[in-house]
C-alpha positions as CSV (number, residue, x, y, z in Angstrom):
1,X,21.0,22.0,18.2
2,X,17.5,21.1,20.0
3,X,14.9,20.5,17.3
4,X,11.1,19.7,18.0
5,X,8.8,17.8,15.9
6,X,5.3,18.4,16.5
7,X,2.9,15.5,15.7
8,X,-0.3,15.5,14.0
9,X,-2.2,18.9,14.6
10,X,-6.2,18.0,14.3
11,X,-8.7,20.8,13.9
12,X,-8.9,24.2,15.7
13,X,-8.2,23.0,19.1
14,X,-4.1,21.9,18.0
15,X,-4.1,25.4,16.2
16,X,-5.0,27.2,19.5
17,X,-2.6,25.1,21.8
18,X,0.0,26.2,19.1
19,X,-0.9,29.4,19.0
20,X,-1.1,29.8,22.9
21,X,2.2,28.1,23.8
22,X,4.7,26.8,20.9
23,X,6.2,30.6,21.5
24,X,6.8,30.2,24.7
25,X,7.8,26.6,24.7
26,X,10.7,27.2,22.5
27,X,11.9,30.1,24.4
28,X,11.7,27.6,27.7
29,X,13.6,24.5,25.7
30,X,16.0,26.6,23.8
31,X,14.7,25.1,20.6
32,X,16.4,26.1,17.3
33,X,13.8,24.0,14.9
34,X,10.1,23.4,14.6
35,X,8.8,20.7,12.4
36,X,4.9,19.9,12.7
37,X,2.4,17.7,10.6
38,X,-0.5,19.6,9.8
39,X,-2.1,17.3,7.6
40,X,-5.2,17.2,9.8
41,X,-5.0,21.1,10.8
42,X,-8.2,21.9,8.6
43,X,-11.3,20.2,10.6
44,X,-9.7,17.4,11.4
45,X,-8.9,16.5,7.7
46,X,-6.2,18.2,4.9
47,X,-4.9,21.9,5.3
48,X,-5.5,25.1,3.9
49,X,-3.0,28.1,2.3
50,X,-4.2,30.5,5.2
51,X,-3.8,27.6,8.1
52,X,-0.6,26.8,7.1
53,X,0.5,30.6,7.2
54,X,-1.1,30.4,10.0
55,X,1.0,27.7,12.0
56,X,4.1,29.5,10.2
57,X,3.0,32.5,12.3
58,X,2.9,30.2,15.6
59,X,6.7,29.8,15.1
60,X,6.6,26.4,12.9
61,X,9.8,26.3,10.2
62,X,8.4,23.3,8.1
63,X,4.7,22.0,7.6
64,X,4.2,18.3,6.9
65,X,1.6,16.5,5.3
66,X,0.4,12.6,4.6
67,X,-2.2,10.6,3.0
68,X,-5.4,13.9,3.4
69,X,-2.8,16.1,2.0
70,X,-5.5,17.0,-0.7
71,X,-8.4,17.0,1.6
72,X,-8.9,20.9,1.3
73,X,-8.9,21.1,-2.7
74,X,-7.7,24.7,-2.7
75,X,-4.0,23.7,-1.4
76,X,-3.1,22.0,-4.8
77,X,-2.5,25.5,-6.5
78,X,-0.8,26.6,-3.4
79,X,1.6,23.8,-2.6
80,X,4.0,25.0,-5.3
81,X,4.3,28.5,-3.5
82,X,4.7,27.1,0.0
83,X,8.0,25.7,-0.2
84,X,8.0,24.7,3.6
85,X,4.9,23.1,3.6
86,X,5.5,19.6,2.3
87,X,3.5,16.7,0.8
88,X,4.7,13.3,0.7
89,X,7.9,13.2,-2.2
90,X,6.9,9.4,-2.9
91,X,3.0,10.4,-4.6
92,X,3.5,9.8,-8.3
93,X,5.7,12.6,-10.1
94,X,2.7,14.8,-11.4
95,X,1.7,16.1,-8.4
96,X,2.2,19.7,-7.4
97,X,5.1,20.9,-4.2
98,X,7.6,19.6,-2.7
99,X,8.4,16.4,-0.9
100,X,11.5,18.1,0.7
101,X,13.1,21.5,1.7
102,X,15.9,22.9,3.4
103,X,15.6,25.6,5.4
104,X,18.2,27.7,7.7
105,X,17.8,27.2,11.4
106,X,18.3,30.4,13.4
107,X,21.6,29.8,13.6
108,X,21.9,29.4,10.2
109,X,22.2,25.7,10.4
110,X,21.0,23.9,7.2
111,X,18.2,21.8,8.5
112,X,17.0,19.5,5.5
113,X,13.3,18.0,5.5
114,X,11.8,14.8,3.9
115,X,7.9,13.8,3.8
116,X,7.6,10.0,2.9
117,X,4.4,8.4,2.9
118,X,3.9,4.8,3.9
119,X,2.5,1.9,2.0
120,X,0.8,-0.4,4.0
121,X,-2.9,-0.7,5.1
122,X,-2.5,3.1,3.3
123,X,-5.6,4.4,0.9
124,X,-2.9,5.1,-1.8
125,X,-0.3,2.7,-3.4
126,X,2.7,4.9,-3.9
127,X,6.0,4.5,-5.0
128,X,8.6,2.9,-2.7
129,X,9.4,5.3,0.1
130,X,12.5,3.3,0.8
131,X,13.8,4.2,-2.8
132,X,12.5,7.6,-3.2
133,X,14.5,7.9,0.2
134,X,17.7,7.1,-1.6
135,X,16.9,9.1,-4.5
136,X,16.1,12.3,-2.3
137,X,20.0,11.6,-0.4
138,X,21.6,11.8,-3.6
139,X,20.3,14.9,-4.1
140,X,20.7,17.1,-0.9
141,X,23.9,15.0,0.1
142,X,26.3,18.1,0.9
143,X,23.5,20.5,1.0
144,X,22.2,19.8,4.8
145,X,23.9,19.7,8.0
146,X,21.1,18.1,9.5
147,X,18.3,16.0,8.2
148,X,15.0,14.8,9.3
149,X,12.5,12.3,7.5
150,X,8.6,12.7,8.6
151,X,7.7,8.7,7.7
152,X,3.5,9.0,7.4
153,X,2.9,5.3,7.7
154,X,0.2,3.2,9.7
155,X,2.5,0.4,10.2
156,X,5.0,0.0,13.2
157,X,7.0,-2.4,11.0
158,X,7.4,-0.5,8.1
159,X,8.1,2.7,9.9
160,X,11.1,0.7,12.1
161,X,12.3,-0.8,9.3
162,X,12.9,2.7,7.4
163,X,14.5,3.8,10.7
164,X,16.8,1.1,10.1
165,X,17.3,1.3,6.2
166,X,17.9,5.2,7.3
167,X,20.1,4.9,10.2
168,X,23.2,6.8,10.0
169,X,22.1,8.7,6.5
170,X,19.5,10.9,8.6
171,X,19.9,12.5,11.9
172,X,16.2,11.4,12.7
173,X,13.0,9.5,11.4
174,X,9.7,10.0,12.9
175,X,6.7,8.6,12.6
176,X,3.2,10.0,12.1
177,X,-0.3,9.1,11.1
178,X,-1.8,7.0,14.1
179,X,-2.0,10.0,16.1
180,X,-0.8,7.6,19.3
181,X,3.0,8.5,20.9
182,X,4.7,5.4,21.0
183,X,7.5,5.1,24.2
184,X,10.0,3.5,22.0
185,X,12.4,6.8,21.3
186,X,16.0,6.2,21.1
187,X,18.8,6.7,19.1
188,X,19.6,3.9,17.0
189,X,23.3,2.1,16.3
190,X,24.7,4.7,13.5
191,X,23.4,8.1,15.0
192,X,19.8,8.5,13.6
193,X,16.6,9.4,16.4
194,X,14.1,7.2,16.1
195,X,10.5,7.3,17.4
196,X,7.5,5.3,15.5
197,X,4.9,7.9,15.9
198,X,5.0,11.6,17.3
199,X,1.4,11.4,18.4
200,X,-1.0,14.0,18.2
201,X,-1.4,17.7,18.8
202,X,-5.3,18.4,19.5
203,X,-7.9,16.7,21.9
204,X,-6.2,13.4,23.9
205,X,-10.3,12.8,25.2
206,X,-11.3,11.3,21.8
207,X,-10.6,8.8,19.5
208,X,-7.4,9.8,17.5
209,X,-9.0,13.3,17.1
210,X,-12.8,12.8,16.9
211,X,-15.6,12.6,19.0
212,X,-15.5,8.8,21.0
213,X,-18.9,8.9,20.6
214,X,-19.5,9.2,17.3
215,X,-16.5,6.9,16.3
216,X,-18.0,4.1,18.6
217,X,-21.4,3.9,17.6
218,X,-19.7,3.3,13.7
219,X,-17.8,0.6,15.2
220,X,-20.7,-0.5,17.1
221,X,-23.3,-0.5,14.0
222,X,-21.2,-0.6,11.1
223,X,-23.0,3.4,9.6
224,X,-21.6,6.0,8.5
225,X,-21.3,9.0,11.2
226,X,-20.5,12.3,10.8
227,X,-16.9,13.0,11.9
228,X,-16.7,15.8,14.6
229,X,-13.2,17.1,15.9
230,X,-13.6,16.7,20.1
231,X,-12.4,19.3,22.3
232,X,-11.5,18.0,25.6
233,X,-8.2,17.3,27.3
234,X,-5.8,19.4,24.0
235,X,-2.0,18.7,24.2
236,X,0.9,19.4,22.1
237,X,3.0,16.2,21.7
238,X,6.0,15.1,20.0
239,X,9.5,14.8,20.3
240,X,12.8,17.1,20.9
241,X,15.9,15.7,19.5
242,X,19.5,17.0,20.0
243,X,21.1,16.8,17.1
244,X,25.2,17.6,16.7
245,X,25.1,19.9,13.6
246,X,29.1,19.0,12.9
247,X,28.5,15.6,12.0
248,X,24.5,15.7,11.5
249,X,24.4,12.9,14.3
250,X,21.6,13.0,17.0
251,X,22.6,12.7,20.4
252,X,19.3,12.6,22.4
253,X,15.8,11.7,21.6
254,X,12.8,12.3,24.5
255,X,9.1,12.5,24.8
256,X,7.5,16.1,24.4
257,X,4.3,16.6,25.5
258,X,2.5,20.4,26.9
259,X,-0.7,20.2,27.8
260,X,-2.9,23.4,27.3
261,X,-6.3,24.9,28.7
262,X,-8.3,27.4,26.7
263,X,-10.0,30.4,28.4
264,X,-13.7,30.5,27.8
265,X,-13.9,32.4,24.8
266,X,-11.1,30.2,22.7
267,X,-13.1,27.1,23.9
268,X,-16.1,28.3,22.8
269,X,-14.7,29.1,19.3
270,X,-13.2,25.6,18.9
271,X,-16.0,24.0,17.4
272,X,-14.5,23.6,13.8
C-alpha cells in the first residue's frame, strides 16, 4: 500500500499546486493514502473549516495540524465535526477534536493517524508526546492495520528520538514544522519509516514560506515586519512510503517532491 504524506501546505499557492496536480499524482504513483499538514494552509498561518474541505476536495484523507492550529479562531467550533482534520492529541485535555483518527483507505485498509506536537524551542509546553504516544497505542492497538504519527517538532533530536521510541509500534513517523526536507529517509531496525521533516508544500523562493525579503530585513534590524506568503518557485513535497498492510510494517521510504507552474490567472490570484 503506497501512502503519501504531504508536508506543510503554506497559503494559497500549496492549495493551488494541490488542487492542480495531487489528482493526477496519485493516479501516476498508484497511491492508496494522502496525509497532509495544513496547519499553515490559511495565509501562511492556522486553517479554516472551508480550506480544510477544501484540501479534502483535492483528494487529501487526513488533515494535520501543529503549534498555529488555532490561528484562524473560527476552527475551534469546527474541529469537533472534522473528524479527519487533526490537532495535536498531546495539547492539554480541554481542547476541542481529535489528535487521532482512523480512516479506510480505498481498499478498505484501516489506516490509523496520530498528530503529536513537539516540545522543544516550541511556543507551548505540552504534555509529553512520548507518553501521550503510548497512551494513544493502547487505544487503537487492534483497530489499525497501518499507522502513521505526524511528529510537529522543531527539533531534529527530539523528532529521531520518537522515531526510535516508535520504531516497530508505527509503520511511520514524520516530521514537520521546519518546512525544510531533510535527506535522511529510511526505514529504521523494527519496520517503522522514518524521515525528520516532510518539508513544505508552497513557494521553495522564500524563507520557509514568506517573502526573503521581508524575513531578512527583521533579522537584519531586529522590527517587526509584516509577514507576506511569497509566490515563486511552488512545489509539493513530502514523502511516499510503502507500507505492507499484513503486518503494518513499511517497506520503502523515498523523497516526493512535484513541482508546479500556475497559469497567469491562478498566479495572479495567489496573493493571499
Amino acid at each position: 500500500m503506497k501512502i503519501l504524506c504531504i508536508g506543510d501546505i503554506v497559503g494559497k499557492p500549496g492549495r493551488l499546486a494541490l488542487n492542480a496536480l495531487l489528482e493526477k499524482l496519485i493516479e501516476q504513483h498508484q497511491i492508496d493514502f494522502v496525509i497532509a499538514n495544513g496547519e499553515n494552509t490559511a495565509g501562511g498561518s492556522g486553517i479554516t473549516a472551508r480550506l480544510a474541505k477544501y484540501l479534502f476536495r483535492c483528494g487529501c484523507d487526513v488533515i494535520t495540524l501543529g503549534d498555529h492550529v488555532w490561528d484562524q479562531k473560527e476552527i475551534e467550533v469546527h474541529l469537533d465535526q472534522i473528524p479527519a482534520l487533526l490537532r495535536p492529541a498531546n495539547l492539554p485535555p480541554n481542547n476541542p477534536g481529535n489528535g487521532w483518527c482512523i480512516v479506510a483507505a480505498k481498499n478498505g485498509t484501516k489506516v490509523a493517524v496520530i498528530n503529536l506536537l513537539g516540545r522543544v524551542f516550541m511556543r507551548y509546553h505540552v504534555p509529553c508526546p512520548f507518553y501521550k504516544l503510548d497512551e494513544i497505542l493502547e487505544k487503537i492497538k487492534d483497530q489499525a492495520d497501518i499507522i502513521i504519527v505526524d511528529f510537529h517538532a522543531e527539533t531534529t533530536s527530539e523528532k529521531v528520538a520518537l522515531g526510535h521510541y516508535a520504531d516497530g509500534r508505527v509503520s511511520a513517523v514524520v516530521g514537520t514544522h521546519t518546512h525544510i526536507q531533510t535527506a535522511d529517509h529510511h526505514v529504521l531496525a523494527k519496520g517503522t519509516a522514518y524521515i525528520t521533516d516532510l518539508g513544505m508544500t508552497g513557494p521553495h523562493d522564500s524563507v520557509i514560506g514568506q517573502n526573503k525579503k521581508n524575513i531578512i530585513e527583521r533579522f537584519k534590524t531586529c522590527h517587526p515586519v509584516r509577514f507576506c506568503v511569497a509566490q515563486e518557485d511552488i512545489n509539493i513535497s513530502g514523502a511516499l512510503i510503502q507500507v505492507d498492510e499484513s503486518t503494518g510494517k513499511a517497506d520503502n521510504i523515498e523523497l516526493f517532491k512535484q513541482h508546479y507552474m500556475p497559469d497567469r490567472s491562478e498566479k495572479e490570484a495567489a496573493h493571499e
